[in-house]
PQR file with spaces between the fields and no chain letter, atoms N, CA, C, O and H, PARSE charges and radii, in Angstrom:
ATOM       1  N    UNK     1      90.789  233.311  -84.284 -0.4000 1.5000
ATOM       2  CA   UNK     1      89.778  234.255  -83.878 -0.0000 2.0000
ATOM       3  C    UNK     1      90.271  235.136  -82.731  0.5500 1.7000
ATOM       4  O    UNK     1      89.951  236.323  -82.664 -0.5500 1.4000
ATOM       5  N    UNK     2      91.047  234.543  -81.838 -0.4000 1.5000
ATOM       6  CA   UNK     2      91.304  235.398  -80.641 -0.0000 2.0000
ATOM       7  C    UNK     2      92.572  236.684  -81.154  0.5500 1.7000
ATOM       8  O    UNK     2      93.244  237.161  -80.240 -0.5500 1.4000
ATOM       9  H    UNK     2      91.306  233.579  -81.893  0.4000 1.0000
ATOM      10  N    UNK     3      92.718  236.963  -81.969 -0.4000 1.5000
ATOM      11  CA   UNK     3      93.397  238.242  -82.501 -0.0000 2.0000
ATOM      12  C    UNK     3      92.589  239.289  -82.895  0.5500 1.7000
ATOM      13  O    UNK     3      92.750  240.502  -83.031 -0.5500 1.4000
ATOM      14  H    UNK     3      92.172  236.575  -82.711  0.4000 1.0000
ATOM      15  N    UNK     4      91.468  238.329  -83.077 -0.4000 1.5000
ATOM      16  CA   UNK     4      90.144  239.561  -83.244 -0.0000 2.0000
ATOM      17  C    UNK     4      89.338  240.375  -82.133  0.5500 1.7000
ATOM      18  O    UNK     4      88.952  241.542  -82.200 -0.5500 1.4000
ATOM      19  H    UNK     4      91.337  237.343  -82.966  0.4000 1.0000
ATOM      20  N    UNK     5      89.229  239.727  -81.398 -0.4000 1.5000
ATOM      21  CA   UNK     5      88.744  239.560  -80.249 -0.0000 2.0000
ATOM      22  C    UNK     5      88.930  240.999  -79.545  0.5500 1.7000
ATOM      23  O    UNK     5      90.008  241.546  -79.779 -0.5500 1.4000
ATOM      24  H    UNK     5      89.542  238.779  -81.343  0.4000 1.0000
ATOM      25  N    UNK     6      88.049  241.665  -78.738 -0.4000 1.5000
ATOM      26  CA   UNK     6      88.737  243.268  -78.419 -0.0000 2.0000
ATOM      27  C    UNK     6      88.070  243.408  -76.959  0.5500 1.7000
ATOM      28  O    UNK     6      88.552  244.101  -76.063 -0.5500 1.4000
ATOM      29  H    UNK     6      87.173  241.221  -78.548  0.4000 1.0000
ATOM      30  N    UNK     7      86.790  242.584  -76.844 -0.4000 1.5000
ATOM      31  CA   UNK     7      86.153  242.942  -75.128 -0.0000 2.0000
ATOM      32  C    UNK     7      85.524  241.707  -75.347  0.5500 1.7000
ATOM      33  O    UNK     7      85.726  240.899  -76.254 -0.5500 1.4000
ATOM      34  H    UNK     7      86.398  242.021  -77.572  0.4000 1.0000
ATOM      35  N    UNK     8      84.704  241.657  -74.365 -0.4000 1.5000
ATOM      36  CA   UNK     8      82.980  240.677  -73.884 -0.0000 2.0000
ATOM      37  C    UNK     8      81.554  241.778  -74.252  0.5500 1.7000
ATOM      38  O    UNK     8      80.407  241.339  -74.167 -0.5500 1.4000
ATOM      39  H    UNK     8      84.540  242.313  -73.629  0.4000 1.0000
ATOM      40  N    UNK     9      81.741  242.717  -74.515 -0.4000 1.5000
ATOM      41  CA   UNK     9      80.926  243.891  -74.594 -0.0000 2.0000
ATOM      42  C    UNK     9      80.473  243.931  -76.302  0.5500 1.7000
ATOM      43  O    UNK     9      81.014  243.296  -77.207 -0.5500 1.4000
ATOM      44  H    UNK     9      82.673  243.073  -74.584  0.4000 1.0000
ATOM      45  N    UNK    10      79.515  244.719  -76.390 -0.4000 1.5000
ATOM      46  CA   UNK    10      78.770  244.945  -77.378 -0.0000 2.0000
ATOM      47  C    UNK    10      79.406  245.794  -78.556  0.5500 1.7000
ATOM      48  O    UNK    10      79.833  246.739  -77.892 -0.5500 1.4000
ATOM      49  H    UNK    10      79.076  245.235  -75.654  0.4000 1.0000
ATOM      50  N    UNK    11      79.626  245.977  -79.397 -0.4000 1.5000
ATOM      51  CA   UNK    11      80.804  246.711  -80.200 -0.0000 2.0000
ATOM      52  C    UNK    11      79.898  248.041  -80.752  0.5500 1.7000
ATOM      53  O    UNK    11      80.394  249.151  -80.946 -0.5500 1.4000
ATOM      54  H    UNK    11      79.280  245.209  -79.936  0.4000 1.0000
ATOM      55  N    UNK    12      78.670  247.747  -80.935 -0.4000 1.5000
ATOM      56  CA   UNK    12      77.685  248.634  -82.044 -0.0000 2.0000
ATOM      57  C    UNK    12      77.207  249.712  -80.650  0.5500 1.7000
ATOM      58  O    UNK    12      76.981  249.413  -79.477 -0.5500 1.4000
ATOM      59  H    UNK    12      78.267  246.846  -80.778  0.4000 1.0000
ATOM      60  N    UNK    13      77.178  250.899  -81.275 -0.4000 1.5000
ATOM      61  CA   UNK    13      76.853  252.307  -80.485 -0.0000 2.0000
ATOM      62  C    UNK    13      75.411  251.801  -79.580  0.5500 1.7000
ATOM      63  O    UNK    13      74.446  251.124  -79.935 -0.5500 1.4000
ATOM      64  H    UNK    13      77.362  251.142  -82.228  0.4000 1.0000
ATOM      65  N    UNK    14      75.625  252.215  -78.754 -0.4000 1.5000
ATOM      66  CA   UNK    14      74.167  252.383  -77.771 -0.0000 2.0000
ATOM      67  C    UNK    14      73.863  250.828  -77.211  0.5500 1.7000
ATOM      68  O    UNK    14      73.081  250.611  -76.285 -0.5500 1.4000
ATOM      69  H    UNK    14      76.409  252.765  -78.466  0.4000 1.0000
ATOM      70  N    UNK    15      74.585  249.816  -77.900 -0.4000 1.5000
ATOM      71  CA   UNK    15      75.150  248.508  -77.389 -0.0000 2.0000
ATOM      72  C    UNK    15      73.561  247.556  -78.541  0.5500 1.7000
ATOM      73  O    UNK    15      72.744  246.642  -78.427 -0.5500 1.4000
ATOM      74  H    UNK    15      75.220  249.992  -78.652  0.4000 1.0000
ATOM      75  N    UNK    16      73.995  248.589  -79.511 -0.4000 1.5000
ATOM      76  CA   UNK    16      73.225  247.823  -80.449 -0.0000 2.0000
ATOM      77  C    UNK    16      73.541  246.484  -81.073  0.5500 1.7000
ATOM      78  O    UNK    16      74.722  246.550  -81.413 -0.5500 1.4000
ATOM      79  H    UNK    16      74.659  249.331  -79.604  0.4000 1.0000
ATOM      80  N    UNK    17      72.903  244.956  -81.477 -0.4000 1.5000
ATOM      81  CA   UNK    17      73.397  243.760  -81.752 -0.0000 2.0000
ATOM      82  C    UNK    17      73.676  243.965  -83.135  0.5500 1.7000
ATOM      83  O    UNK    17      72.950  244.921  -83.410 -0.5500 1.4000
ATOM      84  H    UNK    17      71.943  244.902  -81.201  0.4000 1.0000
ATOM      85  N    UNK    18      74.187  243.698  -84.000 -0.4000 1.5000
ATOM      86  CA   UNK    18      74.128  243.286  -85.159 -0.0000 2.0000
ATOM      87  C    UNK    18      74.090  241.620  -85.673  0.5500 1.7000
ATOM      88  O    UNK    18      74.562  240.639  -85.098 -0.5500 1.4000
ATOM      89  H    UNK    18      74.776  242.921  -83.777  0.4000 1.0000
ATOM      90  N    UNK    19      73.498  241.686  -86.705 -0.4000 1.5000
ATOM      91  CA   UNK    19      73.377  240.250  -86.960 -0.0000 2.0000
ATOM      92  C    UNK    19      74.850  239.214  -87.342  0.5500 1.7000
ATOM      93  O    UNK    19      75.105  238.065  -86.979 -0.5500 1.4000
ATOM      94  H    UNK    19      73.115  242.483  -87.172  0.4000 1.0000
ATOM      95  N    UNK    20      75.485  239.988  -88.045 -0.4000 1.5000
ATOM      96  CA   UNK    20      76.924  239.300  -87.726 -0.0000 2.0000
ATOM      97  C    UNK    20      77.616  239.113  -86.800  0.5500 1.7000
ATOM      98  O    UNK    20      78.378  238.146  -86.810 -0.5500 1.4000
ATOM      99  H    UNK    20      75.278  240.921  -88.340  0.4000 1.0000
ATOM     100  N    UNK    21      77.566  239.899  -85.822 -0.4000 1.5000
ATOM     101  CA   UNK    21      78.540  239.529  -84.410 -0.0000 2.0000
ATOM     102  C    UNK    21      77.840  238.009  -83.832  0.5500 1.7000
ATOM     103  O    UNK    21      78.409  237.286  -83.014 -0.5500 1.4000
ATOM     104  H    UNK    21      76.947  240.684  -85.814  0.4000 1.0000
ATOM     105  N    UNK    22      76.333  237.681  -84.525 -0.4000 1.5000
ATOM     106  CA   UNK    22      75.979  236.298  -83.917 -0.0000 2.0000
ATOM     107  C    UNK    22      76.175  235.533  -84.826  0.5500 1.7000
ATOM     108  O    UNK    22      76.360  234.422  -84.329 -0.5500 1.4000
ATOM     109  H    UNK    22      75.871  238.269  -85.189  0.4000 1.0000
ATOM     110  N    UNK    23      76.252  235.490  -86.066 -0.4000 1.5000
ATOM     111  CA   UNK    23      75.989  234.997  -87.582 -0.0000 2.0000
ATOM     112  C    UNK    23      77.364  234.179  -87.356  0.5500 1.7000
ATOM     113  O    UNK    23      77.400  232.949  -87.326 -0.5500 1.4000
ATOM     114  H    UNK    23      76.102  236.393  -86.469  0.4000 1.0000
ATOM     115  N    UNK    24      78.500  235.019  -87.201 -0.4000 1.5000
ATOM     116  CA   UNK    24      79.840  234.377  -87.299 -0.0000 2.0000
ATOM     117  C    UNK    24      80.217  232.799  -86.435  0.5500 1.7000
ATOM     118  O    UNK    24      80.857  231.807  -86.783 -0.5500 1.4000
ATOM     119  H    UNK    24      78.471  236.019  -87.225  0.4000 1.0000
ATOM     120  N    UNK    25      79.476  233.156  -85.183 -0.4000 1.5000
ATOM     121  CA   UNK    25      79.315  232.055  -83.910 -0.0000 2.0000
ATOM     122  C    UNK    25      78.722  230.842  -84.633  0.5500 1.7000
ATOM     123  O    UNK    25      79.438  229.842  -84.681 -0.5500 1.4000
ATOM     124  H    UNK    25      78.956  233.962  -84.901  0.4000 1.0000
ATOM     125  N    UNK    26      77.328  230.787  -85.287 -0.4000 1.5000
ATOM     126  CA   UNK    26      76.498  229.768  -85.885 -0.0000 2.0000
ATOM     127  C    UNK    26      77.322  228.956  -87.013  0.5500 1.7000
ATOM     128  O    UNK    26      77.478  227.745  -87.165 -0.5500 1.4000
ATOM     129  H    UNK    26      76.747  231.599  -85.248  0.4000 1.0000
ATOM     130  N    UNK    27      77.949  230.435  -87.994 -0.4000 1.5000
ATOM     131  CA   UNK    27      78.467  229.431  -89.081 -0.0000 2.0000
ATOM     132  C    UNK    27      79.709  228.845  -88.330  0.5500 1.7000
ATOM     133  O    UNK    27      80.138  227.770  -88.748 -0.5500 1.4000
ATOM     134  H    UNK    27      77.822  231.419  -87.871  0.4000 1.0000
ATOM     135  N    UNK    28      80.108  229.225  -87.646 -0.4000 1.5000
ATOM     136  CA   UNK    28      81.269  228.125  -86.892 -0.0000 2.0000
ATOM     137  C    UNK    28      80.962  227.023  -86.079  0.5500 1.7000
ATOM     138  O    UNK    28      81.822  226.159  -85.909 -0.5500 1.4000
ATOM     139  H    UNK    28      79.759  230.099  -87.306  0.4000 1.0000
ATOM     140  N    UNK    29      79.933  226.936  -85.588 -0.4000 1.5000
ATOM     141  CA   UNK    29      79.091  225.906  -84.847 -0.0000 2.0000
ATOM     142  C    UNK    29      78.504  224.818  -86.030  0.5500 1.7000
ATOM     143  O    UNK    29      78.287  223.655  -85.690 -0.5500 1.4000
ATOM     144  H    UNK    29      79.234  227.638  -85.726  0.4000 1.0000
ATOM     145  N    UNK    30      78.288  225.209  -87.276 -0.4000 1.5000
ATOM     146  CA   UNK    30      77.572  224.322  -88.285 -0.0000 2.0000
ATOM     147  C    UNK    30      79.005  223.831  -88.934  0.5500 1.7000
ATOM     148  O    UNK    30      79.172  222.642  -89.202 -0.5500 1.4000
ATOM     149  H    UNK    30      78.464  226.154  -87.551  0.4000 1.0000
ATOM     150  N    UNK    31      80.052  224.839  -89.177 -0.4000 1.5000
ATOM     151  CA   UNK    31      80.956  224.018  -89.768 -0.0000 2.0000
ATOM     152  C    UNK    31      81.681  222.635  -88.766  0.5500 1.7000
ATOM     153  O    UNK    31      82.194  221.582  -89.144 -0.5500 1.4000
ATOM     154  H    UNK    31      79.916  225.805  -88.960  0.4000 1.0000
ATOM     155  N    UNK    32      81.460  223.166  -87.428 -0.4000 1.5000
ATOM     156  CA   UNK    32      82.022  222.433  -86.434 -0.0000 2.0000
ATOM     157  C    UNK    32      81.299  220.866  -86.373  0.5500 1.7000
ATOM     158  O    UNK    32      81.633  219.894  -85.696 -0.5500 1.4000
ATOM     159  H    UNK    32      81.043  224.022  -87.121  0.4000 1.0000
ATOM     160  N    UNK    33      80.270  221.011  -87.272 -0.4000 1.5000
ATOM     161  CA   UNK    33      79.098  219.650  -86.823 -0.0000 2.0000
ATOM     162  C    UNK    33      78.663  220.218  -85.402  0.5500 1.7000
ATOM     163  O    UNK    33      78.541  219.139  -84.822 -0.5500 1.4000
ATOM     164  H    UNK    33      79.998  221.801  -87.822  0.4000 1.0000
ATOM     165  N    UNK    34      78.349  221.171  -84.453 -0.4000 1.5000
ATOM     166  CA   UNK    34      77.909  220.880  -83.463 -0.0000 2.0000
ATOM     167  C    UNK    34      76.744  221.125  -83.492  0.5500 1.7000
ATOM     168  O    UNK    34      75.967  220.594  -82.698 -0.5500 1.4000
ATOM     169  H    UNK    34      78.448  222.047  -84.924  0.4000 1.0000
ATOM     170  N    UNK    35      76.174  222.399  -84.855 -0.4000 1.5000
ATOM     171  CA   UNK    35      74.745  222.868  -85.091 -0.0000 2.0000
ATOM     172  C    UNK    35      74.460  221.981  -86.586  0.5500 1.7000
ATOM     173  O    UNK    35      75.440  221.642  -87.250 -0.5500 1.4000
ATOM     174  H    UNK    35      76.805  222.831  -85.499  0.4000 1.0000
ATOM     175  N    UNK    36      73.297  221.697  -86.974 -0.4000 1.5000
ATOM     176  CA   UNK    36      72.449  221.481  -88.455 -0.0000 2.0000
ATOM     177  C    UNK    36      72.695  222.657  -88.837  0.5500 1.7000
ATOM     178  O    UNK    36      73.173  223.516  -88.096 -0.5500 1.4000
ATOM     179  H    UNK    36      72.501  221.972  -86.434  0.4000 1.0000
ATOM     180  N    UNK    37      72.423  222.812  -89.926 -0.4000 1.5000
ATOM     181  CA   UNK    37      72.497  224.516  -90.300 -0.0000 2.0000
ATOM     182  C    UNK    37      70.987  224.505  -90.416  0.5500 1.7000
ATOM     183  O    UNK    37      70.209  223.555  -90.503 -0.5500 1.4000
ATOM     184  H    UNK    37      72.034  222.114  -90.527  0.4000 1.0000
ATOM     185  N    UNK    38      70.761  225.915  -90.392 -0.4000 1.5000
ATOM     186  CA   UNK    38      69.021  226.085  -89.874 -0.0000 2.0000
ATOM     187  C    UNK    38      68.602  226.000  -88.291  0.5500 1.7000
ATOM     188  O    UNK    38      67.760  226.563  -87.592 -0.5500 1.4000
ATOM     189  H    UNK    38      71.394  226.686  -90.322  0.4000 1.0000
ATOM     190  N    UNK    39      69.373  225.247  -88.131 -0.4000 1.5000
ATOM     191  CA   UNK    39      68.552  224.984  -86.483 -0.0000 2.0000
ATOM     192  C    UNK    39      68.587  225.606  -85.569  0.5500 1.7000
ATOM     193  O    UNK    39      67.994  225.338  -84.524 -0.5500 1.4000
ATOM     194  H    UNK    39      70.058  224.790  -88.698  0.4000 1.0000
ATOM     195  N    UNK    40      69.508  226.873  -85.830 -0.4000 1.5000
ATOM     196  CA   UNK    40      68.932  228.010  -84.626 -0.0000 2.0000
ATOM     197  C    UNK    40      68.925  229.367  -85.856  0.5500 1.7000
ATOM     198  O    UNK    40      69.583  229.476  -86.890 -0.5500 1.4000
ATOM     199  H    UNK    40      69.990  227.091  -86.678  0.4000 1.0000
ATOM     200  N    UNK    41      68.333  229.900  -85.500 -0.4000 1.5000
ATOM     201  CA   UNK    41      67.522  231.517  -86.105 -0.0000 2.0000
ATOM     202  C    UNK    41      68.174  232.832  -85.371  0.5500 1.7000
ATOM     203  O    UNK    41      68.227  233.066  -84.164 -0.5500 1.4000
ATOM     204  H    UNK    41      67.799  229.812  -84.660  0.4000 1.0000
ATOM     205  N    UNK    42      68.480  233.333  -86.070 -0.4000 1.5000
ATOM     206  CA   UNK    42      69.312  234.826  -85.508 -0.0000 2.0000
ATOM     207  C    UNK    42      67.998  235.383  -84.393  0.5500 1.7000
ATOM     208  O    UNK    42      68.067  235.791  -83.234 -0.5500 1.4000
ATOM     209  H    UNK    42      68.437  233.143  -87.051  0.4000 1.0000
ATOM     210  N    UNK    43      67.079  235.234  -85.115 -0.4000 1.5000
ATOM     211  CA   UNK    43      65.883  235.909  -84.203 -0.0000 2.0000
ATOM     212  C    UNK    43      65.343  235.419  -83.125  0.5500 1.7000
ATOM     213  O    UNK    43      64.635  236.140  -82.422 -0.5500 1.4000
ATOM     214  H    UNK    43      67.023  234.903  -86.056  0.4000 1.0000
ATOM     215  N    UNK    44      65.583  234.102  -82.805 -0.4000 1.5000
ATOM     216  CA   UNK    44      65.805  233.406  -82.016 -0.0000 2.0000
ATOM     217  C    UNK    44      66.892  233.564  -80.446  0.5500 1.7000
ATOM     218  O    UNK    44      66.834  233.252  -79.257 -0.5500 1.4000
ATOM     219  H    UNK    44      66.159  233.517  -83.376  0.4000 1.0000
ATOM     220  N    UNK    45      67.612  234.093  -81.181 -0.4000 1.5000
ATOM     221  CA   UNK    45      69.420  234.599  -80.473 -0.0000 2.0000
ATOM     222  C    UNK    45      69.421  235.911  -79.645  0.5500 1.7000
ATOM     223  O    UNK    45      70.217  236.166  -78.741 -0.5500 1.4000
ATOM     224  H    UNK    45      67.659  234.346  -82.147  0.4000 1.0000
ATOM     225  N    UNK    46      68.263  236.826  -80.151 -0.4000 1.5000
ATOM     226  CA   UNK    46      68.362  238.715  -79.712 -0.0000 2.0000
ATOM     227  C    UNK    46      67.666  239.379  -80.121  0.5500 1.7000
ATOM     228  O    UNK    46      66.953  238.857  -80.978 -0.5500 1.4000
ATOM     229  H    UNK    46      67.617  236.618  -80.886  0.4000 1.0000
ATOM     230  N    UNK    47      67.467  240.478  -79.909 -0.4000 1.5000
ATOM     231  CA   UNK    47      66.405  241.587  -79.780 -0.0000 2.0000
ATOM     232  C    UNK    47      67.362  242.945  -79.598  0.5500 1.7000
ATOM     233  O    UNK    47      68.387  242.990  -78.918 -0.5500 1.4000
ATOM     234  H    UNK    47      68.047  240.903  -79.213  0.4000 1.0000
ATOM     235  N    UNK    48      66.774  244.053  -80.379 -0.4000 1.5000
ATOM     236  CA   UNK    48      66.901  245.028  -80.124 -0.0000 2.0000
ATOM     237  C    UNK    48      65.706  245.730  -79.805  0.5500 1.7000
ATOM     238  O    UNK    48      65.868  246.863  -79.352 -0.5500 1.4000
ATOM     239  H    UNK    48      65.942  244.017  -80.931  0.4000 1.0000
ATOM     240  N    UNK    49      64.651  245.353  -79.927 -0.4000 1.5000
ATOM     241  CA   UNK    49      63.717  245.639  -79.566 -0.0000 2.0000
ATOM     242  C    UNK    49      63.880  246.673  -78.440  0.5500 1.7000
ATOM     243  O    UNK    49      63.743  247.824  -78.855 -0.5500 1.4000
ATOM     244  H    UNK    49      64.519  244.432  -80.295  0.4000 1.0000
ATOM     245  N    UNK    50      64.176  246.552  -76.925 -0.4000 1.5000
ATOM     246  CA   UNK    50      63.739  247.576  -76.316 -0.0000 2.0000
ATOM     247  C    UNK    50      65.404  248.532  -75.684  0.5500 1.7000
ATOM     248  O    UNK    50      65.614  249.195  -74.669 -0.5500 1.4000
ATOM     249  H    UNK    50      64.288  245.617  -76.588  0.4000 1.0000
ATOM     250  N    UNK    51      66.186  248.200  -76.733 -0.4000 1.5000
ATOM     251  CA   UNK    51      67.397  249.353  -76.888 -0.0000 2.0000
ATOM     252  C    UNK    51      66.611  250.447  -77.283  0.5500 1.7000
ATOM     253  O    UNK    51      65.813  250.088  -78.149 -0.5500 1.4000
ATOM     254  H    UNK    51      66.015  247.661  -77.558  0.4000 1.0000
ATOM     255  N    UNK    52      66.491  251.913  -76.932 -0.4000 1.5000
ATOM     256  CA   UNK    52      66.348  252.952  -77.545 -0.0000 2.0000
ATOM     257  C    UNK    52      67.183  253.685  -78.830  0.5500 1.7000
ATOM     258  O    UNK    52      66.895  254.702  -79.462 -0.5500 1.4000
ATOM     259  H    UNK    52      67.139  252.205  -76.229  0.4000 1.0000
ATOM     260  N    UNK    53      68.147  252.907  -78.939 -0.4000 1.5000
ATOM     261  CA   UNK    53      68.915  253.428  -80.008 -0.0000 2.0000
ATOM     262  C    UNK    53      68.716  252.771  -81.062  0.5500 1.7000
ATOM     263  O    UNK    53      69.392  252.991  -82.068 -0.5500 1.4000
ATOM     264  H    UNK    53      68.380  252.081  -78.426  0.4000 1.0000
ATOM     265  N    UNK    54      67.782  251.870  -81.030 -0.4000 1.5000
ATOM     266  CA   UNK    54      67.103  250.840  -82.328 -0.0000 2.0000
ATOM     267  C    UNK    54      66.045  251.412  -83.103  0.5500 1.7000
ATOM     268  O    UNK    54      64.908  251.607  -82.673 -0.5500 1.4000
ATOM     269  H    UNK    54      67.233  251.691  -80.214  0.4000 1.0000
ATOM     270  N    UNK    55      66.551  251.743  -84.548 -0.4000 1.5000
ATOM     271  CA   UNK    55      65.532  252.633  -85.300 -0.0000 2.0000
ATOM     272  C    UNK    55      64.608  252.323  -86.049  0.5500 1.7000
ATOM     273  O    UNK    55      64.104  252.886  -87.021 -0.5500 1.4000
ATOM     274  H    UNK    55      67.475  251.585  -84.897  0.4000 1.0000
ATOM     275  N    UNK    56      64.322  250.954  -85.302 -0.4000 1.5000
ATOM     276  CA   UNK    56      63.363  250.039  -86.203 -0.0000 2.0000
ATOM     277  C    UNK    56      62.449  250.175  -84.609  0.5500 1.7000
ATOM     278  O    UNK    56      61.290  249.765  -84.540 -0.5500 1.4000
ATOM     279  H    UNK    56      64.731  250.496  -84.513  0.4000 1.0000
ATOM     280  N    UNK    57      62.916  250.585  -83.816 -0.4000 1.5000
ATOM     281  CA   UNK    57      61.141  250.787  -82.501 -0.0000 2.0000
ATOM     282  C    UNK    57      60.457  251.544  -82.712  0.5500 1.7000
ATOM     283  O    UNK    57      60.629  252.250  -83.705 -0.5500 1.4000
ATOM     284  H    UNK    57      63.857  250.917  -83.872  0.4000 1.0000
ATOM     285  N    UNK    58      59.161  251.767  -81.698 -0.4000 1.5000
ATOM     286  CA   UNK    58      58.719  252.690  -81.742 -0.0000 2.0000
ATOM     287  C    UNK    58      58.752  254.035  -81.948  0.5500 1.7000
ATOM     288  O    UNK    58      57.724  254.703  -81.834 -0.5500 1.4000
ATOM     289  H    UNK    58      59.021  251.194  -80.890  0.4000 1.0000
């Protein structure tokens, strides 16, 4: 993984989340045995909610 790796920072414009930049973490945590699978929820994890560059707000 660390060849992938490019900052600590947000990759998506306006420092928008996407669901894979967290998705990838979980399925490696479930393959690891350290998560159940299910037991944590992306929606659970983040919000774009009050980014303005999120075109699902107000």
């Amino acid at each position: 993984m660390l060849k992938h790796w490019r900052s600590t920072g947000v990759a998506g414009k306006g420092g928008l989340i996407a669901e894979s930049e967290l998705q990838v973490w979980i399925d490696w945590l479930v393959r690891d045995g350290e998560l159940k699978r299910g037991q944590v929820q992306l929606s659970e994890l983040y919000t774009n909610e009050f980014n303005p560059f999120w075109k699902g707000g107000p």
